[in-house]
N, C-alpha and C positions, 0 to 999 in steps of 0.2 A: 523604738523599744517596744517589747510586749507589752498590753495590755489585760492580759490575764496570768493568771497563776502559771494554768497548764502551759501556756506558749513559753514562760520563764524557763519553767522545769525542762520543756521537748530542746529549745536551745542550750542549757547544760548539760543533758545526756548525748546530743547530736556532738558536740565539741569532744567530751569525750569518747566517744562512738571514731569518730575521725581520727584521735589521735593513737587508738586501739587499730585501727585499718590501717593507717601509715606504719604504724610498726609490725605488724602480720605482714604487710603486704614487703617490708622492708627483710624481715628472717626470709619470706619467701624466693627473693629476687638473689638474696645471699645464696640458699640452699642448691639453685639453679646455678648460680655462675661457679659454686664448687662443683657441682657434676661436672659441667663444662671444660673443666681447668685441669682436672686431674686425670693424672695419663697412666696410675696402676689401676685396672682394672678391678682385683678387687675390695680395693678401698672406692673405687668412682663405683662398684655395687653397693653400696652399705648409702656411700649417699644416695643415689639416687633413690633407695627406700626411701630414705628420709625425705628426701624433696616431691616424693608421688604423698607420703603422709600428709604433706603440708597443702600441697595441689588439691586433694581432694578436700583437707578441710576448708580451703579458701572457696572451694567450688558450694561446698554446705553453707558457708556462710551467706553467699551470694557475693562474695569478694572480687570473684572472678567468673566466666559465665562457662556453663560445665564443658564445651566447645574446646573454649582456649587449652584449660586444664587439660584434657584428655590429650589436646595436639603437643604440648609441652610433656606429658609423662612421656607417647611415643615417639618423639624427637631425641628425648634424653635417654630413652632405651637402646633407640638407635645406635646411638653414639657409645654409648656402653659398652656393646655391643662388637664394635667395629674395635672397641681398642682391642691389643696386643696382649 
């Protein structure tokens, strides 16, 4: 157990800090597998907006490292792209 104030308080905000990342991180993986899934093109364009919105802000947050997010928008553009 903490011994001081401040260590109580960093363990309360860390807990909820985590359970705020699980659930970013959880719309995120969603937003992704619907680009993925959807075969009119353009409705799979409107998400995938939506899923680069979410990519960049997980990349601001420090969620995700700005790398990955860039290689997932161009993956999913790809794909976009290639539909019919």
């Amino acid at each position: 157990m903490p011994q001081h104030k401040s260590c109580t308080k960093r363990m309360k905000t860390a807990a909820e800090q985590r359970l705020n990342n699980r659930a970013f991180r959880s719309r995120l993986r969603s937003a992704i597998k619907a680009v993925r899934t959807e075969q009119n093109k353009e409705v799979a364009g409107k998400k995938l907006h939506e899923a680069c919105q979410l990519l960049d802000k997980a990349k601001s947050y420090g969620l995700i490292h700005k790398k990955n997010a860039d290689r997932n928008k161009s993956r999913l553009a790809l794909l976009v792209n290639k539909l019919g």
